[in-house]
N, C-alpha and C positions, 0 to 999 in steps of 0.2 A: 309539212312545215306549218306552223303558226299563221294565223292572222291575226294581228293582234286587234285589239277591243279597247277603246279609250282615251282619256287627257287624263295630267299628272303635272302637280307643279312639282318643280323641288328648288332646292339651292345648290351653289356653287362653291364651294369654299374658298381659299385664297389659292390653293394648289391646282384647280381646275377639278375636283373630283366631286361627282353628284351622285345623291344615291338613285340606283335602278329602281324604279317603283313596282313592289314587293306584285302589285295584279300583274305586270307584265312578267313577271319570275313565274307566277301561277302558271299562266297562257305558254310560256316555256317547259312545263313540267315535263317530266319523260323522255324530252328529246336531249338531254345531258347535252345544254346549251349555256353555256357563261362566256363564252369567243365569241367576239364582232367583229365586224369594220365600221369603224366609223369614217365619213366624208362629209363633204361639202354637197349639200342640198341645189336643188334650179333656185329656189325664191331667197337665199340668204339665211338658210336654215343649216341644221346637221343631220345626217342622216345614219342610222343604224343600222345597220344591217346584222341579223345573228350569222354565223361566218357562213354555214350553209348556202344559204339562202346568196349570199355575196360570191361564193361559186357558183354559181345558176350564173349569174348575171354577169359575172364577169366573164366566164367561159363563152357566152355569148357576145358580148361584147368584144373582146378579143379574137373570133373569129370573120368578126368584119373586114373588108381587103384591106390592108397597110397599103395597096399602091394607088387607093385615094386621098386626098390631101385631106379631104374634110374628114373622113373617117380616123385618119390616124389625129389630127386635132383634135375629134371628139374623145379619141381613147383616150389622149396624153390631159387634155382639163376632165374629163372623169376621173381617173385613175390619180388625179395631182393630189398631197394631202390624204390619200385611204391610208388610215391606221390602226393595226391589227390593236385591239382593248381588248379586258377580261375584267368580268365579277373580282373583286378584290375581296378577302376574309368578311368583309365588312358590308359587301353588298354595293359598293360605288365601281363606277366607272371612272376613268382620268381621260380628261378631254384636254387634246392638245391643244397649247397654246395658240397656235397659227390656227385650229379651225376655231377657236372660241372668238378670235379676232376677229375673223369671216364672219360670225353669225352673230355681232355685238352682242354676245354671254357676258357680262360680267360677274352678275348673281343671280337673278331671278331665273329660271327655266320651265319650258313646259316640254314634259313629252308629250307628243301626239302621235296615235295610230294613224300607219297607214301601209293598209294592205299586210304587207310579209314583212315590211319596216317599220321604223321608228323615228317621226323626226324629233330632233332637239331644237326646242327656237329659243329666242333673247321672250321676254316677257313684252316686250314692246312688238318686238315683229311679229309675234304669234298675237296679240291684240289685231292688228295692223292687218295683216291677213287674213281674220277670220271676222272682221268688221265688215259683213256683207250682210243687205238687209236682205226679207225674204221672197222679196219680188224677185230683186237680182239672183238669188238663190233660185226661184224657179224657174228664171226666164233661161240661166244657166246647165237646168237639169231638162228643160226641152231641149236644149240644143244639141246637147251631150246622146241625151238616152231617148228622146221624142220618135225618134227613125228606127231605132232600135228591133229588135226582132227577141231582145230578151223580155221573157216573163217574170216578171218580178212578183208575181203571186205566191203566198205561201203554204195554201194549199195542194196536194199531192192529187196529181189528177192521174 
């Protein structure tokens, strides 16, 4: 599966439909992928998933115990809102109503990479979120990867 590589603004039209950006059809190539899900993001974002990939994750998530409370809460606001999209002739996607609501889309959008998804943000939240200077960026990547035991070298040893 895909990882995808990138940011991408696009627009929104009156109908909710934005076009896919043409690099991430690239990074698609081969794996005869135009089927999503689209949902509701943690931070008030949207998220993509190509449907694959939305199987992995949901087969795992579904097999969490239902006879815990928190777990079947987590399923039912996961699972709230996922909407099977497709490429349309034209190359756009239709973003429902109710998740554009969620993610104050009205027009502007940015896709951004991440990982095996795709989020879709408002233009404002995606500013809003990635307004982080680069102390806090570092002071966040030791905390994260500092303990770490990955090699992040790119050399082949």
């Amino acid at each position: 599966m895909a990882v995808f590589i990138g940011e991408y603004q696009a627009k929104a039209d009156a109908k909710g439909r934005i076009m896919f950006p043409a690099p991430f059809r690239k990074q698609l190539a081969g794996e005869g992928q135009e089927e999503f899900v689209i949902n509701r993001g943690f931070e008030t974002c949207l998220v993509l998933y190509p449907k694959k990939e939305w199987d992995v994750i949901s087969k795992k998530i579904n097999s969490l115990n239902p006879f815990k409370a928190e777990n079947r809460n987590f399923i039912r606001l996961f699972n709230n809102g996922a909407t099977l999209v497709s490429l349309d002739a034209a190359g756009r996607i239709l973003l429902p109503k109710e998740l554009m609501k969620y993610a104050g889309i009205e027009s502007d959008v940015f896709f951004a990479a991440n990982g095996r998804k795709i989020e879709i943000w408002s233009k404002e939240g995606y500013e809003r979120i990635m307004a982080v200077d680069s102390d806090s960026f570092a002071a966040l990547a030791e905390k994260v990867l500092g303990e770490s035991d990955l090699n992040f070298d790119s050399t082949d040893e």
